[in-house]
N, C-alpha and C positions, 0 to 999 in steps of 0.2 A: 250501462254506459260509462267511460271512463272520463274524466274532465281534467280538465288542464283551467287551473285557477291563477291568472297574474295579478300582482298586490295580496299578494296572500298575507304580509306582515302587517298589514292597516285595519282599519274599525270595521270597514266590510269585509276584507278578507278572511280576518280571523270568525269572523260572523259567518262564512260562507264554509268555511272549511270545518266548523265544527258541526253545521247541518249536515253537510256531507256525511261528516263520519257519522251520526244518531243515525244515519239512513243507510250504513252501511254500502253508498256509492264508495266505488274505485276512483282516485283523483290525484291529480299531483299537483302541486302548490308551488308556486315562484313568488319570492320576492324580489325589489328591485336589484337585490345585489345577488341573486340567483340567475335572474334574466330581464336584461336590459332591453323593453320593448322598443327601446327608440332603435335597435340593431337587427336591420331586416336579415341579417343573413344569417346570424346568430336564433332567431327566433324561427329560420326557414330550417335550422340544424335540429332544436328542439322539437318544432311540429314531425317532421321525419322521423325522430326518434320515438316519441310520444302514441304517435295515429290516434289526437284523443275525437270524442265523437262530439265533444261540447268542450266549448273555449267559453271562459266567464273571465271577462277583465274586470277586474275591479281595481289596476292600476290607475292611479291619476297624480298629476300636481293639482293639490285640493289647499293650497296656501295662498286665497284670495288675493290678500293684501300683496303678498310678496311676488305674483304673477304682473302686474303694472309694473315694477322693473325690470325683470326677467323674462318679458315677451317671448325670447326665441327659446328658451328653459321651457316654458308652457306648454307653447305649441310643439315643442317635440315628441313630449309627453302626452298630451289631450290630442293633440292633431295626429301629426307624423305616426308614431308608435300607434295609432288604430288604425292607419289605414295600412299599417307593414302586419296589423294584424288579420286584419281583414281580407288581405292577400293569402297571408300563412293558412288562416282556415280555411278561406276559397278553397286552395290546393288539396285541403285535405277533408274537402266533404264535409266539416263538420258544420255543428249549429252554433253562433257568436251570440252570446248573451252580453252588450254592451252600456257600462251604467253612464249614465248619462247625470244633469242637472236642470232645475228650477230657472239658473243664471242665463237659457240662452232665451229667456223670456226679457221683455222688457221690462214687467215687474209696477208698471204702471196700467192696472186695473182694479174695476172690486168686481169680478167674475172670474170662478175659476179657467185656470187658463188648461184649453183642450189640448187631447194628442197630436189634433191639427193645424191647434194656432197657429198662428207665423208667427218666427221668431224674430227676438230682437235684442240680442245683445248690449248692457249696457258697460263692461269691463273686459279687459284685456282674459280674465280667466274665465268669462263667459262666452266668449267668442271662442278659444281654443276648444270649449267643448263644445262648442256648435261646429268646429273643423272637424272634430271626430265623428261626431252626426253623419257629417258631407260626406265623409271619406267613407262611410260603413254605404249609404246611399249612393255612391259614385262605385263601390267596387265588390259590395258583396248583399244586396240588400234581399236578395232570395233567400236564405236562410237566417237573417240576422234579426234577433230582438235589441229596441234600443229601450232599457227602461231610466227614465227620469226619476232622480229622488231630489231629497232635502230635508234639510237639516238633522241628519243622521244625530245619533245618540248610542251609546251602550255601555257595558264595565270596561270597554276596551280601549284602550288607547286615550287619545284626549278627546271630550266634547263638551258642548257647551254643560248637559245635564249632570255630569259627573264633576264642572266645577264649580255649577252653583248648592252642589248636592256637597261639597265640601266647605262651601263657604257657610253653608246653614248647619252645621254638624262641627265645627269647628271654632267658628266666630262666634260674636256680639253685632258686630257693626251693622251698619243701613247696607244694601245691597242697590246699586242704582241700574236698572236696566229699560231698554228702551222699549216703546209698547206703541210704535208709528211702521212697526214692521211685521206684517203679516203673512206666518205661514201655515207649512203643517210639521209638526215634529216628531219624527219616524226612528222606530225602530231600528236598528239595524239588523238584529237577529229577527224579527219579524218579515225585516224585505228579504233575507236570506230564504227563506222558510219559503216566499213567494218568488223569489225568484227559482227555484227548484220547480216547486211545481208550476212555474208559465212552461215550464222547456220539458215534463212530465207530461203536459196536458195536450202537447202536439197542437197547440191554438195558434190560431196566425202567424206571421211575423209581421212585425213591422214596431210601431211606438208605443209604449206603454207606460204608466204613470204611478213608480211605487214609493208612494206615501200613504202614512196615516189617514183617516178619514175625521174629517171635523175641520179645524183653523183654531190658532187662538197667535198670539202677541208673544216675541219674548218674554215679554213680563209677566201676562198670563203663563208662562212655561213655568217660567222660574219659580212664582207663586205655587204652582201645584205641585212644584218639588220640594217646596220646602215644607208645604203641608204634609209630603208623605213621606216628611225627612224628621217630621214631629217638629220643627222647627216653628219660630214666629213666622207669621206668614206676614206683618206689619212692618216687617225688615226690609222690603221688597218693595223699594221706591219705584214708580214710573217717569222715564223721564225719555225726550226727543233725542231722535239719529243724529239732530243738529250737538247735542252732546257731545258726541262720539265719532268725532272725525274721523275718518279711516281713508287711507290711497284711494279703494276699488268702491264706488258707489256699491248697494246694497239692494235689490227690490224693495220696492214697498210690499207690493203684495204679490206673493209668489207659492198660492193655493192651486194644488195643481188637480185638475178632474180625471174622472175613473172609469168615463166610458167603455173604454178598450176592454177592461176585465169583464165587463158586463156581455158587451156582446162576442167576448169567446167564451162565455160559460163558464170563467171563474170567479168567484166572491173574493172582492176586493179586500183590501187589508182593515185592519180593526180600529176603531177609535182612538184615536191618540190618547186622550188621559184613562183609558185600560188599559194600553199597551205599556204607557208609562208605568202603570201601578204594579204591572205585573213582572217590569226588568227593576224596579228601583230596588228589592234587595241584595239583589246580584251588583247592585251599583254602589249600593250601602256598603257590603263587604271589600268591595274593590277600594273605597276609598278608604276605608279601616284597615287594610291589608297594607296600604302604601305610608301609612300612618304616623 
């Protein structure tokens, strides 16, 4: 199969396009300044060209905070630009693998929240990806997977693991992070991995939930980064969201469940602190390289 990957330059992109290639798939990669998904007609030129047989977007505006002022910046990106894509592939047959978020939950529960929950957006960048949701379900939902992640992590680019894994390897100081916020903290080269084989495996379509298996707190993150950073793990205060004021409210708890892969007969993704232990020297080196 050949794939057509958008956001190719970002933490999942580049996480996507190196599975590719360990797997010797055919693919061609866009960045935003390769191909502007918000431009149906430009992206209607590219499909034509392309004939790819699997479309993976992993483009997004992923700048929380910065999406509550820049509402229509968002939505062009999260909204608009998936439903011009989900057009573009309609036309062209193929299968839309589209990533999705935790945020278009309400994020006020303690059960994980299912492929079927109903959602409930509580910010301006959670709601743009619940527009992209609609528009994949309004225009193309016979071949389309939508899979949900969170709180992505890897050597790539920036995330939260890579800068508390510098601040443990670098400083002295207290580290203050909040522990009233509940997720699962995901791999990125792991969802790559799984996002291959959901579209390898011919399973359903419809919604699907690729995170890490387990839960713990940013604090609990952070802590077991810096134990496997060799670091003091005493460094690693807990302290409340109310600390840490931010534009775009945050979920409390945004644990997402793993039905779907159960009953299409794939094994869900791997325990979070394995998954951790086994990208953290690839994260070590990334932060020593930039050094």
């Amino acid at each position: 199969m050949s794939w057509l990957v958008t956001g190719a330059r970002g933490q999942l992109g580049n996480a996507i396009t190196r599975e590719l290639d360990l797997r010797a798939i055919e693919y061609v990669a866009f960045g935003s300044d390769d191909l502007d998904v918000t431009n149906a007609e430009k992206a209607n030129e590219i499909f034509e060209k392309i004939k790819p047989e699997v479309v993976l977007n992993a483009a997004s505006w992923t700048d929380v905070d910065g999406a509550e002022s820049n509402r229509d910046a968002a939505f062009a990106v999260n909204g608009d630009a998936v439903a011009n894509l989900a057009l573009a592939t309609a036309q062209a047959g193929a299968i839309l693998v589209h990533v999705s978020t935790d945020y278009v939950f309400s994020g006020q529960s303690d059960q994980p929240w299912e492929e079927d929950s109903p959602i409930d957006p509580q910010s301006v960048y959670g709601h743009s990806k619940a527009a992209g949701e609609f528009a994949i379900g309004k225009f193309y939902p016979e071949r389309s997977y939508i899979v949900r992640t969170a709180w992505l992590y890897s050597e790539f680019g920036k995330n939260f693991a890579k800068t508390m894994c510098n601040l443990a390897i670098s400083s002295e100081k207290e580290v203050k992070v909040v522990n009233d916020q509940i997720g699962q903290p995901t791999n990125a080269k792991e969802l790559a991995a799984q996002l291959i084989k959901l579209v390898d495996s011919g399973a359903r379509f419809g919604i699907y939930h690729g995170t890490n298996s387990g839960q713990a707190s940013w604090f609990e993150f952070a802590q077991e980064i810096f134990k496997l950073s060799g670091a003091d793990v005493g460094r690693v205060t807990p302290v409340s969201s109310g600390e840490f004021p931010r534009p775009a409210k945050r979920p409390n708890y945004s644990v997402l469940g793993h039905d779907s892969w159960a009953s299409s007969g794939i094994s869900p993704m791997s325990d979070w602190k394995s998954a951790l232990q086994k990208s953290m020297p690839a994260i070590l080196d990334s932060i020593k390289m930039q050094g």
